[in-house]
C-alpha positions as CSV (number, residue, x, y, z in Angstrom):
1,X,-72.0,64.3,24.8
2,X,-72.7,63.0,21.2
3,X,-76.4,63.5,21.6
4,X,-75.5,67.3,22.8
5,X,-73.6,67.8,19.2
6,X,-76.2,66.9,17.0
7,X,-79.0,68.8,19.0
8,X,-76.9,71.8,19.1
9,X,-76.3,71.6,15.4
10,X,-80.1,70.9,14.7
11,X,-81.1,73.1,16.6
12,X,-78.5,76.0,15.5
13,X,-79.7,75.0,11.7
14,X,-83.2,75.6,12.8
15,X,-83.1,78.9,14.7
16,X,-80.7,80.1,12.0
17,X,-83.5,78.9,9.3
18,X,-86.4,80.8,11.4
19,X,-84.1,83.9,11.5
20,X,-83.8,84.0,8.0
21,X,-87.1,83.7,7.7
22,X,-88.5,86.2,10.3
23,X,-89.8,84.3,12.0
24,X,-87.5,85.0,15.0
25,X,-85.7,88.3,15.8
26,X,-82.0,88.5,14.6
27,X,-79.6,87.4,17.1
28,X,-76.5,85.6,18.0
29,X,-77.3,81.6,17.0
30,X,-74.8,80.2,18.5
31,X,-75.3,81.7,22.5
32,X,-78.9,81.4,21.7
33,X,-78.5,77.7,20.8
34,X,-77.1,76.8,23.9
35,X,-79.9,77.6,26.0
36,X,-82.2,76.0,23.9
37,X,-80.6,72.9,23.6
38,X,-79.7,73.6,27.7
39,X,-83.6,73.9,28.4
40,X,-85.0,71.2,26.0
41,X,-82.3,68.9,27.5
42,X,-83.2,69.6,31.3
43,X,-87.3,69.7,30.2
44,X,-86.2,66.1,29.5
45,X,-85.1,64.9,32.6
46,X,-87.8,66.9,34.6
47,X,-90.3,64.8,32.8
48,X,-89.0,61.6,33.0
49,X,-88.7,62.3,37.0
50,X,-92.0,62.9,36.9
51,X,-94.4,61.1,39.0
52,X,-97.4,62.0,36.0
53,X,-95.1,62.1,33.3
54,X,-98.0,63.1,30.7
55,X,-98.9,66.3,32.9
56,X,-95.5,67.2,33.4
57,X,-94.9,66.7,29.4
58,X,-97.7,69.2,29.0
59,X,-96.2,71.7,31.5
60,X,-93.2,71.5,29.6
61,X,-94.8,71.7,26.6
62,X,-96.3,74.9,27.2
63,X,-93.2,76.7,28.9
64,X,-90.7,75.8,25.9
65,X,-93.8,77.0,24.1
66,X,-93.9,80.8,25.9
67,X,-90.0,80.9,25.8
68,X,-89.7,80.6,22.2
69,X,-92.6,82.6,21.5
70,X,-90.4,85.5,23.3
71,X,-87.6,85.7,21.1
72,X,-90.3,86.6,18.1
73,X,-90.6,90.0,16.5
74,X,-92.6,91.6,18.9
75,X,-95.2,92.1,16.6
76,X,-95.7,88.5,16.0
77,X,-95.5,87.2,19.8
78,X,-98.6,85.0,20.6
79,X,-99.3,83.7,17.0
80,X,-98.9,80.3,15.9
81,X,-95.8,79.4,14.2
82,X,-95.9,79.7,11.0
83,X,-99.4,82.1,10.5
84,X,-97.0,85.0,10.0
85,X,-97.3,86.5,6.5
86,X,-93.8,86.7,4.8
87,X,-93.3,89.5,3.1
88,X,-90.5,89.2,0.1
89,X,-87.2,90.3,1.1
């Protein structure tokens, strides 16, 4: 339950930080940060059931990858974080 604190907090300071700047849409941090920490937590124990724990790491990987990718501006879905050009608010 401890661990489950101080991901949700990390991870509420860190969408919070990529909403501010633009790099994710605006939204609700704190229902978003739940099923973040929800699916990085359950990623987890996939992989470490995994019979090829490297492949299943990967697989992982790459979904978390797609999901956060969605909750972009749609004009920046599909780029690599961090390659968007800021623009000075």
């Amino acid at each position: 339950e401890i661990d489950s604190q101080y991901a949700f907090g990390a991870v509420s300071a860190g969408l919070q930080a990529a909403m501010d700047t633009g790099e994710l849409e605006r939204q609700p941090v704190e229902p978003l940060a739940h099923l973040v920490v929800g699916s990085l937590m359950q990623a987890g124990m996939v992989v470490a059931r995994a019979e090829d724990q490297k492949a299943s790491s990967a697989a992982m990987g790459h979904a978390l990858h797609r999901m956060l990718d969605g909750l972009r501006p749609p004009a920046d879905r599909g780029r690599a974080a961090g390659s968007r050009r800021r623009v000075p608010r």
